[in-house]
C-alpha positions, 0 to 999 in steps of 0.5 A, spaced: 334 693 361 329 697 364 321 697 364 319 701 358 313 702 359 314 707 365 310 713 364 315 720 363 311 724 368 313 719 373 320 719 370 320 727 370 318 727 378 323 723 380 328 728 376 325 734 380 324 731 386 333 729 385 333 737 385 329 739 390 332 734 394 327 731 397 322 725 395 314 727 392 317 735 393 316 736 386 308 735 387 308 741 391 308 746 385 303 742 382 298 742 388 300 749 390 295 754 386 288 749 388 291 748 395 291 756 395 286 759 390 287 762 383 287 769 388 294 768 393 297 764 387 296 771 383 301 773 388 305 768 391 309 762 389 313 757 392 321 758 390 325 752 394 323 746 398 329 747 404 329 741 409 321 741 411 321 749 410 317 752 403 320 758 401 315 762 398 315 768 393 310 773 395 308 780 391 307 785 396 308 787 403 300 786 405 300 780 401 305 777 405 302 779 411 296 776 409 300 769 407 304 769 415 295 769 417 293 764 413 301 760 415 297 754 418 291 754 414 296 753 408 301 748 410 294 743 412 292 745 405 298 744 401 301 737 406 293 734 404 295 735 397 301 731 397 303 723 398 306 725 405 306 731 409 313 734 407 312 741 409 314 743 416 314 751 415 312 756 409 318 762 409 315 767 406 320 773 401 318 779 399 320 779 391 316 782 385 313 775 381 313 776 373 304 776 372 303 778 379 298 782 382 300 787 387 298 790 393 295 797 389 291 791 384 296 792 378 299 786 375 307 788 377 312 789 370 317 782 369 323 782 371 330 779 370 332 773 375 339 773 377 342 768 376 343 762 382 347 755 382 345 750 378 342 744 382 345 738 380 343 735 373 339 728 372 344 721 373 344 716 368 339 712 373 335 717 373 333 718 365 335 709 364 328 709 364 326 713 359 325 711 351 332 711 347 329 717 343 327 721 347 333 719 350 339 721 345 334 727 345 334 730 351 342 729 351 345 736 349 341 739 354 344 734 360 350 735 358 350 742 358 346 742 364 351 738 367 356 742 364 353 749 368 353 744 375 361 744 374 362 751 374 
């Protein structure tokens, strides 16, 4: 039997670092608005970590343009942030972000979000650690999770 004292967010970093597929990637979105400011973060979110590149939603064309300037600025900020320096390159995309502030200063409408591949749910390993509870709890959502990986 496992420690039951292991904190869940230690538990729920795991999880997110099994998706991002990468160990520690789950803190990149917790540092990414105090290594970048409120006021790219109004205008710029990270979408994926694949490899050593950040892929990073940006509001508009001028913001973009700003972001590919602050590129090394950003990348040294964000790597002091996390446990190892896991970020090699930002990509950045051009997308409407739900909330965002665009180019012209208004806040840009919600869209809906197409849908993409599901990453692959928790194993069994990864959620042993976690209360019976809370557990048994977070069981329909896993098997639906898994169920919607398969398809």
């Amino acid at each position: 039997m496992r420690d039951a004292s292991t904190p869940l967010s230690s538990t729920l970093a795991r999880c997110l670092d099994r998706v991002a597929g990468t160990p520690g990637a789950a803190a990149i979105w917790r540092a990414w608005d105090d290594a970048v400011g409120m006021q790219i973060a109004r205008r710029a979110q990270p979408v994926r970590l694949r490899g050593r590149t950040l892929v990073v939603a940006v509001s508009s064309a001028p913001w973009m343009q700003e972001l590919q300037l602050l590129k090394r600025t950003i990348l040294a900020e964000l790597n002091a942030r996390l446990a190892a320096p896991i970020i090699g390159d930002l990509h950045l995309v051009l997308t409407s972000l739900p909330g965002a502030i665009d180019g012209a200063g208004d806040v840009a409408p919600a869209t809906t979000r197409s849908a993409r591949a599901c990453p692959p749910p928790p194993t069994d390993d990864d959620l042993a650690s976690l209360p019976e509870p809370l557990r048994a709890s977070l069981d329909g959502i896993t098997r639906a999770w898994r169920r919607r990986a398969r398809s």
